[in-house]
Backbone as a printed PyTorch tensor [residue, N CA C, xyz], in Angstrom:
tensor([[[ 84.1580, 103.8290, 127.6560],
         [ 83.2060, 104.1260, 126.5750],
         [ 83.6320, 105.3850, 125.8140]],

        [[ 84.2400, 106.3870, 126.7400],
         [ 84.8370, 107.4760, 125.7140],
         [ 85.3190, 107.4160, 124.8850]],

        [[ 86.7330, 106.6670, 125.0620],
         [ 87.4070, 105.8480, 124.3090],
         [ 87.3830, 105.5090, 122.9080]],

        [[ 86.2520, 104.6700, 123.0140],
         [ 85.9200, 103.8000, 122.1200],
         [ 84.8950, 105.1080, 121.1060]],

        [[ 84.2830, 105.8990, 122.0730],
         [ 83.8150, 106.9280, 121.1700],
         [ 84.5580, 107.7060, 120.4140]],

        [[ 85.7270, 108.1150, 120.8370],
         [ 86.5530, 108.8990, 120.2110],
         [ 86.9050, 107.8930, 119.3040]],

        [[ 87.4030, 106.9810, 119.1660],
         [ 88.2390, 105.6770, 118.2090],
         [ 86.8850, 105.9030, 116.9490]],

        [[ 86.1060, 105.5450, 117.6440],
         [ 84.6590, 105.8840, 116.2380],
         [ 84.9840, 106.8980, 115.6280]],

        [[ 84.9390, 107.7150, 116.3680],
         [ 85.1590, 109.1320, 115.8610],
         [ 86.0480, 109.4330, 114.8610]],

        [[ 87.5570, 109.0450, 114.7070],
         [ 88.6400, 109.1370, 114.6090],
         [ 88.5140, 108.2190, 113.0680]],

        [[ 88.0930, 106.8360, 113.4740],
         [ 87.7720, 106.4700, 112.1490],
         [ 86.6040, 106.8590, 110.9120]],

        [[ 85.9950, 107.2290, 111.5840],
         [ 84.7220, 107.8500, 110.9110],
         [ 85.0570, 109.0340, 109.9830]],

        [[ 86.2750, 110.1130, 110.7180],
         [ 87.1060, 111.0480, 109.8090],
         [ 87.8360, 110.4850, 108.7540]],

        [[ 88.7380, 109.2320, 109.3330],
         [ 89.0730, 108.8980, 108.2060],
         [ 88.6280, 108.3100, 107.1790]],

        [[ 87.6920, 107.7960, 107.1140],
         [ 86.6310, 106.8920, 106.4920],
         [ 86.9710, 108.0950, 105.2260]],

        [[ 85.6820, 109.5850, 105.9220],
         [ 85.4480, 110.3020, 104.6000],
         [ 86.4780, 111.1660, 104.3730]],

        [[ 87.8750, 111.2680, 104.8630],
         [ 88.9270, 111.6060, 104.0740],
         [ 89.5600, 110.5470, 102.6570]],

        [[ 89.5050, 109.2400, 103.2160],
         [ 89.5510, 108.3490, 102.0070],
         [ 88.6300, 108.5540, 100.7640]],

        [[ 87.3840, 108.6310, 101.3950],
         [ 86.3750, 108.5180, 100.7280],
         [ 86.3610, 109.9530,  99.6110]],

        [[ 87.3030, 110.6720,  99.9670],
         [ 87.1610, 112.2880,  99.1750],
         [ 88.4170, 112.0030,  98.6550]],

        [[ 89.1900, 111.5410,  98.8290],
         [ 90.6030, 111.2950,  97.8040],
         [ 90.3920, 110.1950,  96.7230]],

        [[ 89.3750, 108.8370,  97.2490],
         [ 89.2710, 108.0670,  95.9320],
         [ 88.4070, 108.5900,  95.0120]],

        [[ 87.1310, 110.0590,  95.3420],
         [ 86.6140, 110.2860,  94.2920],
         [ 87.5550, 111.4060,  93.4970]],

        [[ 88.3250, 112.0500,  94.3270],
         [ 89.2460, 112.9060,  93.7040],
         [ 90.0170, 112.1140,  92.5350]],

        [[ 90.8390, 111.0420,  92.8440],
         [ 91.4080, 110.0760,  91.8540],
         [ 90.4080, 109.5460,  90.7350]],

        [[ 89.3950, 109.3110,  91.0070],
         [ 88.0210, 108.8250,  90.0930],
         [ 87.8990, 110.2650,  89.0870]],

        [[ 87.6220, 111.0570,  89.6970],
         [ 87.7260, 112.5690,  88.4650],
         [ 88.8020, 112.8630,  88.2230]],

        [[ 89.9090, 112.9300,  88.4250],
         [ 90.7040, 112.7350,  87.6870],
         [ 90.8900, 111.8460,  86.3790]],

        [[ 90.6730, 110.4710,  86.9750],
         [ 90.7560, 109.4450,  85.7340],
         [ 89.6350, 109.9990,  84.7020]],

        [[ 88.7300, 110.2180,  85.1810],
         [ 87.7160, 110.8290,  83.9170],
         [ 88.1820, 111.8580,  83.4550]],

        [[ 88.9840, 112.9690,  83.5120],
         [ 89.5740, 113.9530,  82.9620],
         [ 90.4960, 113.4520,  81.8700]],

        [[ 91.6260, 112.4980,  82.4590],
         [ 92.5280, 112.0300,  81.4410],
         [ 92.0100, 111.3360,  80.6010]],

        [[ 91.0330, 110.4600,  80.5520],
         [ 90.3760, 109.6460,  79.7210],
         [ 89.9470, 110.5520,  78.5350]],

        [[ 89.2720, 111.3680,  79.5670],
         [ 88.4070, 112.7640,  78.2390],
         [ 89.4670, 112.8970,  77.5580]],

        [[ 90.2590, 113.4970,  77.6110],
         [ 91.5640, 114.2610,  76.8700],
         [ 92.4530, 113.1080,  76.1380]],

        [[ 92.2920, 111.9510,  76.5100],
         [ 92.9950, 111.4040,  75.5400],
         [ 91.8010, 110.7560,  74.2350]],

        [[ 90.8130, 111.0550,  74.8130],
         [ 89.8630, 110.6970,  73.6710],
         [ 89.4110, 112.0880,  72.3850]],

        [[ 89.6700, 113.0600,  72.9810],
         [ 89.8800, 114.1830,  72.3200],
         [ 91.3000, 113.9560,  71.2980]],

        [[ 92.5140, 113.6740,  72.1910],
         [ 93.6350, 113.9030,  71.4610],
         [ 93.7550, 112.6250,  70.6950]],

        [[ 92.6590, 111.7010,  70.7080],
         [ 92.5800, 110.3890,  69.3680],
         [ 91.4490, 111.4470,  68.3240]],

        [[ 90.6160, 111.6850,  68.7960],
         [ 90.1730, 112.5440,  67.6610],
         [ 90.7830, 113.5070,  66.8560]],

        [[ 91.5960, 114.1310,  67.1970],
         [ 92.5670, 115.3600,  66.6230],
         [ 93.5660, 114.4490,  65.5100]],

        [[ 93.7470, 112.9360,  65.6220],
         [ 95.2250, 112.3860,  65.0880],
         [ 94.2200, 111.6240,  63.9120]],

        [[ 93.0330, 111.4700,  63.7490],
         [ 92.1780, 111.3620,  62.7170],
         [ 92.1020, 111.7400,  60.9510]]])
């Protein structure tokens, strides 16, 4: 049963390490988006 607790465990970290890199990539994409919608406004 430890085991299997630790294995929980273990995935459960990784879960919200994924989970903090795809929103990292998600704000990102909203950053570049911003800025290229800025730099279509500027070529106006």
């Amino acid at each position: 049963l430890e085991k299997t607790k630790s294995l929980a465990q273990q995935l459960s970290r990784e879960a919200t390490q994924i989970d903090t890199e795809a929103d990292t990539s998600y704000q990102h994409s909203l950053r570049l988006l911003s800025s290229a919608t800025q730099l279509q406004g500027v070529s106006d």
